[in-house]
VOMIVO-165280 format. One line per 5 residues: their letters; for each residue y, x, z of C-alpha. Coordinates in steps of 0.05 Angstrom, whole numbers, always signed. Layout:
REM VOMIVO-165280
A	Y X Z; ...
***
This chain:
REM VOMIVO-165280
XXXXX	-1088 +3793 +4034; -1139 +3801 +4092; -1191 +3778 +4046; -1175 +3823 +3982; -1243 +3858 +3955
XXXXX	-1249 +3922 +3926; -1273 +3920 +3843; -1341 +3890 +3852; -1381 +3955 +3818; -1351 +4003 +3872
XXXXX	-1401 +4024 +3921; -1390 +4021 +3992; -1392 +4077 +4030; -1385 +4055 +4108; -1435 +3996 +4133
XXXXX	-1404 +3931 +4149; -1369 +3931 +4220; -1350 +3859 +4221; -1368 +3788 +4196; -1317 +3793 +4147
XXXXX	-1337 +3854 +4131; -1405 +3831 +4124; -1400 +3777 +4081; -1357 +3803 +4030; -1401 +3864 +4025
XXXXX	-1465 +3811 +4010; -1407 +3775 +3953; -1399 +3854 +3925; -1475 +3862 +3917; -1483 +3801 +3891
XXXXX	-1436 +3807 +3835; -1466 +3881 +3819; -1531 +3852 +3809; -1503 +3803 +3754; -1473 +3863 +3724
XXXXX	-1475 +3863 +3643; -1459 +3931 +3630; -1513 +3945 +3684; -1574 +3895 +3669; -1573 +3893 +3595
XXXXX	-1597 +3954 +3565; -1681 +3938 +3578; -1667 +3873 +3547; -1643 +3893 +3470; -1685 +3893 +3418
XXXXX	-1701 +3948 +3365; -1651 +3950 +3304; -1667 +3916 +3241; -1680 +3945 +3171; -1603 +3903 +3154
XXXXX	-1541 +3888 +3185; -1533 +3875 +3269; -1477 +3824 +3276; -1462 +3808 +3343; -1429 +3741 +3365
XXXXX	-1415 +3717 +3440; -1376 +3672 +3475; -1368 +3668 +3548; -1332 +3697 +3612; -1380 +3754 +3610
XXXXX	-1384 +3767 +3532; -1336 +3817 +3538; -1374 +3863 +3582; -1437 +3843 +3550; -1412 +3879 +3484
XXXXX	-1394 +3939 +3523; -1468 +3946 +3545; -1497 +3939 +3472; -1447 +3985 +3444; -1458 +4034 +3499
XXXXX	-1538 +4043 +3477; -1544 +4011 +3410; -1572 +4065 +3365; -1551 +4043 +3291; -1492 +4011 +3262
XXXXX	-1459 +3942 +3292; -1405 +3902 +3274; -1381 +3835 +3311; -1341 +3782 +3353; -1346 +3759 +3421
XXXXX	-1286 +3710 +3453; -1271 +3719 +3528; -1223 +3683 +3576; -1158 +3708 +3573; -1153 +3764 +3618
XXXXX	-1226 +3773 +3622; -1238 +3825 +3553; -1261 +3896 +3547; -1251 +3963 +3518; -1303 +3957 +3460
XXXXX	-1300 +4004 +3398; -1346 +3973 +3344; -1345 +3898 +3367; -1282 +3860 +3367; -1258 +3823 +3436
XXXXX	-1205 +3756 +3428; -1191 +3717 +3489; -1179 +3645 +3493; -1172 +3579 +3532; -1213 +3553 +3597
XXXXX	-1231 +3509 +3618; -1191 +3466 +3564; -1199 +3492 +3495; -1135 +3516 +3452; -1118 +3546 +3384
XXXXX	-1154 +3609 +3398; -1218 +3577 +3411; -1220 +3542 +3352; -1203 +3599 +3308; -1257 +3647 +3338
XXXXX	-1310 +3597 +3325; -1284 +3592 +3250; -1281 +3670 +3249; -1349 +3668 +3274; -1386 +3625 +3221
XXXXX	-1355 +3660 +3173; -1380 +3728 +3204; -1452 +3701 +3195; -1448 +3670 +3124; -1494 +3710 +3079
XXXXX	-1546 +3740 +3122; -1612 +3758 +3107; -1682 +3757 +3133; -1674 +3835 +3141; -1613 +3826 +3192
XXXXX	-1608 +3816 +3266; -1553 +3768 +3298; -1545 +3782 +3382; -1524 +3727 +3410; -1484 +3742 +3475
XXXXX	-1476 +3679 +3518; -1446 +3671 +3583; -1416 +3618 +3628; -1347 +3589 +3595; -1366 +3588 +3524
XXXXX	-1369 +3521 +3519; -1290 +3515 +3523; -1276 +3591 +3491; -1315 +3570 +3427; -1293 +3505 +3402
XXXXX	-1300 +3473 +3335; -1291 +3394 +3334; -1350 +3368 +3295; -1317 +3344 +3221; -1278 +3286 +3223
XXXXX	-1256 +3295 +3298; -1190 +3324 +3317; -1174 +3374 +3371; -1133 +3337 +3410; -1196 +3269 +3412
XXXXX	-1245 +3325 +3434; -1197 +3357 +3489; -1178 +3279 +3521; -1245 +3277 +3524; -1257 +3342 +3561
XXXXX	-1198 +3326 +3616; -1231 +3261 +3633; -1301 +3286 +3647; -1267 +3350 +3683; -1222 +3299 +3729
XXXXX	-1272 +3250 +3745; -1319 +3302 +3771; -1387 +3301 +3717; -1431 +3355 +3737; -1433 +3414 +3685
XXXXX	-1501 +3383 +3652; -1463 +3323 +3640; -1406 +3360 +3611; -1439 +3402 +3566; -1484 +3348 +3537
XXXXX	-1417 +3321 +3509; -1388 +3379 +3479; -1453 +3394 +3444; -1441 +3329 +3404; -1372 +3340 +3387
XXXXX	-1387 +3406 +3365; -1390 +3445 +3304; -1421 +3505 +3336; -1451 +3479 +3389; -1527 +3450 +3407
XXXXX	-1555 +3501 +3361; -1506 +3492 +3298; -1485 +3566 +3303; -1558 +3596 +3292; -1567 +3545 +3228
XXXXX	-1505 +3583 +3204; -1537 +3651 +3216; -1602 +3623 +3176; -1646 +3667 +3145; -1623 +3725 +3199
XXXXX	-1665 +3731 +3260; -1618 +3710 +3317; -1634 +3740 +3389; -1594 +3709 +3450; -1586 +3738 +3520
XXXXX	-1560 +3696 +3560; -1521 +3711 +3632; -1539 +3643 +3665; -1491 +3602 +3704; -1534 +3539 +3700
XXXXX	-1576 +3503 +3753; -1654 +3525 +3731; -1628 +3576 +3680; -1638 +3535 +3627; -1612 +3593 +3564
XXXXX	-1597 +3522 +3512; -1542 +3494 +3578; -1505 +3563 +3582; -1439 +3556 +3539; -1477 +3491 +3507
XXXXX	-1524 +3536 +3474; -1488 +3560 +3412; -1548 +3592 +3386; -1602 +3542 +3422; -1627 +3476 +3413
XXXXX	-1632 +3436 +3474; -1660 +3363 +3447; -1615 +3322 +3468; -1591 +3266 +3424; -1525 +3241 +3412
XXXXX	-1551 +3175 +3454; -1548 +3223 +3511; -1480 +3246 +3497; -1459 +3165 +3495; -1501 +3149 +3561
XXXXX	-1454 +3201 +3601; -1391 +3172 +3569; -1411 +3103 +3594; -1438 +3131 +3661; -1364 +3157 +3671
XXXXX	-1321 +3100 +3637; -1284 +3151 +3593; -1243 +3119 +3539; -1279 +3143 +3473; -1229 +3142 +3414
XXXXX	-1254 +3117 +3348; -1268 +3191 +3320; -1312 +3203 +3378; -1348 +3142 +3365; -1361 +3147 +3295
XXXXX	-1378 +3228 +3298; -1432 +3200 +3349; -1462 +3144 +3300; -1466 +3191 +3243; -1545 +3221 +3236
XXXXX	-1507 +3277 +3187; -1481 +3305 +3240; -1529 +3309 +3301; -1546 +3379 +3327; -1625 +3411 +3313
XXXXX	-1677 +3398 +3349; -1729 +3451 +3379; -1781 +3472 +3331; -1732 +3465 +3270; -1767 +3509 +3218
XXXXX	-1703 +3540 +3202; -1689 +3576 +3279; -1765 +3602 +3282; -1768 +3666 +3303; -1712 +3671 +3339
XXXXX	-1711 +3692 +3411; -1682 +3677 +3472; -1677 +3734 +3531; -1638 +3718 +3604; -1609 +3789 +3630
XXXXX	-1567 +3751 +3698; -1584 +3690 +3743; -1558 +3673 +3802; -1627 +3687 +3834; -1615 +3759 +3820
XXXXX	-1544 +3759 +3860; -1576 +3717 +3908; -1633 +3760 +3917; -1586 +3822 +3918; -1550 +3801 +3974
XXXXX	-1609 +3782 +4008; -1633 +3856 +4010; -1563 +3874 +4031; -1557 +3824 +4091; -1634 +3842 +4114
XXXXX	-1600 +3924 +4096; -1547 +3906 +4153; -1603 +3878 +4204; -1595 +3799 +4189; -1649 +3746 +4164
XXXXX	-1632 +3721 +4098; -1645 +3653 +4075; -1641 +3627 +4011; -1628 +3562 +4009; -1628 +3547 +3929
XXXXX	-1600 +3585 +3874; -1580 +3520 +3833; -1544 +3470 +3885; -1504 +3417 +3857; -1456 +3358 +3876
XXXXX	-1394 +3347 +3911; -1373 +3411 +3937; -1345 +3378 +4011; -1421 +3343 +4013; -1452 +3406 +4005
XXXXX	-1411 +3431 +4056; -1439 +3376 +4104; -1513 +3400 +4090; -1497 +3483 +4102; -1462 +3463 +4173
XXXXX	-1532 +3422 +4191; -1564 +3482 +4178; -1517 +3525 +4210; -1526 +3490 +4269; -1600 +3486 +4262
XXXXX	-1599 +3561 +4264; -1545 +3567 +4321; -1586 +3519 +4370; -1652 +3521 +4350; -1663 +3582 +4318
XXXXX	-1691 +3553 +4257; -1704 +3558 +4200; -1687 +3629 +4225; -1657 +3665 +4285; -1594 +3691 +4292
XXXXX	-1560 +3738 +4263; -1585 +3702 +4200; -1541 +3687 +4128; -1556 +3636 +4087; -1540 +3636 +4022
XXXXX	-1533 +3588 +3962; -1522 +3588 +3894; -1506 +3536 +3833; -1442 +3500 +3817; -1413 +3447 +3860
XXXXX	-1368 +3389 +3835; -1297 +3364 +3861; -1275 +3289 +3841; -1195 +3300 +3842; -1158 +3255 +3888
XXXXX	-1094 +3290 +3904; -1064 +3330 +3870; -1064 +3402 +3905; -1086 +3465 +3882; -1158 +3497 +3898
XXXXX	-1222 +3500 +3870; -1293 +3477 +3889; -1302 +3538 +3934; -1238 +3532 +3975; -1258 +3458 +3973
XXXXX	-1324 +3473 +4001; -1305 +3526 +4058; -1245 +3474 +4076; -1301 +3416 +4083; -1341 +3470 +4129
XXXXX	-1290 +3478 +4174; -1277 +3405 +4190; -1357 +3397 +4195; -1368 +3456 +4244; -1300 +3446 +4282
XXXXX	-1290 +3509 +4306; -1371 +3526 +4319; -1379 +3598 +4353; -1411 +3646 +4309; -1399 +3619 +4251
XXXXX	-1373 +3650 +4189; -1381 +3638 +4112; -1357 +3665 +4045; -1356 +3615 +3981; -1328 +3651 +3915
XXXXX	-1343 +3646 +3846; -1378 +3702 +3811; -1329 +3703 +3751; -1276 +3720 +3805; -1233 +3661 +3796
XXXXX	-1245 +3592 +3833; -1221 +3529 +3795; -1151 +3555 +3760; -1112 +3602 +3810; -1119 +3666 +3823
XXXXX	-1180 +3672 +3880; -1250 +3675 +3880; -1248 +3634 +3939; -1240 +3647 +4006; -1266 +3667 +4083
XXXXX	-1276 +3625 +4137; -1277 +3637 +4213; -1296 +3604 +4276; -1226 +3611 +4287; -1190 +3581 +4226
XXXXX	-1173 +3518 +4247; -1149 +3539 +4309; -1107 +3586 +4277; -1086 +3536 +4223; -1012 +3509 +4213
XXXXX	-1026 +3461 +4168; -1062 +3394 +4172; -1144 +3419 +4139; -1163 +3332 +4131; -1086 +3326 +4102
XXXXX	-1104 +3384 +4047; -1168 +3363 +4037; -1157 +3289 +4014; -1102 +3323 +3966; -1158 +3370 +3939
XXXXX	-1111 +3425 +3969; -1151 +3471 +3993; -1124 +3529 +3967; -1057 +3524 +4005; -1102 +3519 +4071
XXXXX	-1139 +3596 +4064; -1076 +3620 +4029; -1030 +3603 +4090; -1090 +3641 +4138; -1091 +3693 +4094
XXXXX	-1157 +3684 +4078; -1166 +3684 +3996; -1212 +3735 +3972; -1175 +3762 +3916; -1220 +3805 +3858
XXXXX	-1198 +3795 +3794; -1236 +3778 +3732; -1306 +3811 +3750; -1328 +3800 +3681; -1398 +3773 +3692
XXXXX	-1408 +3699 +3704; -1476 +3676 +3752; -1427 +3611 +3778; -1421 +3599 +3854; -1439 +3654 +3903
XXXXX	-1442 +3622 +3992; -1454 +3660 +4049; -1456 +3629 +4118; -1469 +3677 +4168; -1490 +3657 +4238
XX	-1480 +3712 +4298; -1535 +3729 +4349
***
């Protein structure tokens, strides 16, 4: 497809000729920078007089173990879960893949396999704790005395009715058995070391795969106040696993978790930042707008084409050629039922808001390589697409079918699983 990008590590050798061009060369570097196998090496800490087990859950674990077994110097042993299609070539540490976004089978046995990895640990051993975006759904444990199939109803509702990722996650950490910090009591006496590859608005390491390893303070009262917020039915189970004091999740400053340490290697400030040096490389003003945007992914469309605009007419808050650039993960309420994610969703949005505006181009793609659950990143856009469209852009848009739109253009950027995980990457690129 016209938008297909090369694997996001290999260099480019020719500059940029085009807009196209342009932007997915800015996508490229921005993915590089959120590299694991590149960025996590000055992060590691030294080996311990006892065992290193490693543990990780997460779109990037995979490639994450590849960078500690690549320049750990002593003996490791361990488990990381992936998404399927998203693992490694690892030699010491053992890669399973499993469900996302709902959990399955797999998920729930590589969080059992897990505990029972770090049973029996001393003070003289070191657990790594590699934690990406996704491990929220790839390591999933009901909390005792709630079933799989209560905890994944649960999960569909919030995901169909649009919660933002906080929101989410808050829930899951409550239902958990790993989750909110459980997973570090098991590792107790060990010392437990996290590095986290962020995919969270304001990098905050205890939000990223609902903090297996972390504390994040929130109370099960928090977990009910989103349920209510959202009017999801709450089976019995849920109810009671909520009411019960047994089972709520440490807090910060549990005696138990001191000394532990948390470390972030990847933000989406660092891809953002990358691809700022790239555009200004290529003779553009960058911008960056934020590097944790959040809410409906066709509102935020409405605010980049005011800026857009702003740019185009007024030259501000720069002058043209100019990109901005955004970062953080957008939200789509599902009305329809088309296929897309929330950066097709966004770019489609665009294009009805600029109609057809000269000069205007944009690229909106998930880092992890895969937008919602098809098989893009997400897509270009042109100030030519809906002229060149066949089908109706408001028609595809009301059925959240966005993805039909670019893929009838021709206009998917296709990568792959990239392996790394630093959530939404947008590029809006305004022409002298």
């Amino acid at each position: 497809m016209a938008g297909t990008l090369p694997t996001p590590r290999e260099p480019r050798v020719n500059p940029p000729r085009t807009p196209r061009e342009l932007l997915l060369h800015l996508f490229q570097q921005a993915v590089a920078a959120a590299d694991p196998l590149a960025v996590i090496a000055p992060h590691l800490p030294a080996p311990p007089r006892g065992r290193t087990i490693v543990i990780g859950a997460g779109k990037a674990s995979a490639r994450m173990a590849e960078g500690v077994e690549r320049v750990w110097p002593g003996p490791l042993e361990g488990l990381v879960v992936t998404r399927y299609g998203h693992g490694g070539a690892t030699r010491r540490i053992e890669v399973v893949e499993a469900g996302h976004p709902v959990p399955d089978e797999a998920s729930e046995l590589a969080a059992q396999r897990m505990l029972a990895l770090v049973q029996g640990l001393t003070p003289d051993d070191l657990v790594l704790s590699l934690m990406s975006g996704g491990g929220s759904a790839l390591l999933s444990l009901p909390a005792p005395g709630l079933s799989s199939a209560d905890k994944r109803a649960i999960h569909r509702q919030l995901l169909r009715c649009g919660a933002p990722i906080g929101a989410l996650n808050t829930v899951r950490r409550h239902l958990s058995a790993v989750k909110g910090g459980r997973l570090a009591l098991a590792c107790h006496p060990a010392r437990v070391v996290t590095l986290v590859v962020s995919d969270v608005p304001d990098d905050n390491p205890a939000v990223v795969a609902s903090g297996p390893t972390i504390p994040d303070g929130s109370t099960p009262a928090d977990a009910r106040a989103v349920l209510e917020r959202y009017a999801i039915r709450v089976p019995s189970a849920v109810q009671q696993v909520l009411d019960d004091p047994a089972l709520a999740a440490p807090q910060p400053g549990d005696p138990r978790l001191a000394g532990n340490e948390v470390r972030l290697i990847a933000t989406a400030q660092d891809a953002l930042e990358a691809a700022a040096a790239a555009a200004r490389a290529c003779g553009c003003t960058a911008v960056i707008l934020s590097s944790s945007m959040e809410g409906e992914a066709r509102e935020v469309a409405q605010v980049h084409a005011a800026i857009a605009r702003q740019v185009a007419r007024h030259r501000q808050p720069a002058a043209p050629p100019a990109v901005l650039l955004s970062g953080g993960e957008t939200s789509v309420t599902l009305r329809g039922n088309g296929r897309g994610g929330r950066n097709t969703e966004f770019l489609l949005a665009l294009a009805l808001a600029l109609r057809g505006m000269p000069a205007v181009h944009a690229l909106a793609c998930d880092t992890d390589g895969i937008d919602g659950s098809e098989d893009n990143a997400g897509a270009l856009l042109g100030p030519d697409s809906l002229a060149r469209a066949r089908l109706d852009p408001r028609d595809l848009l009301a059925n959240n079918d966005s993805y039909s739109f670019f893929e009838d253009l021709g206009e998917l950027v296709i990568t792959g699983p990239t392996r790394t995980n630093v959530n939404d990457f947008r590029a809006v690129y305004i022409a002298a």
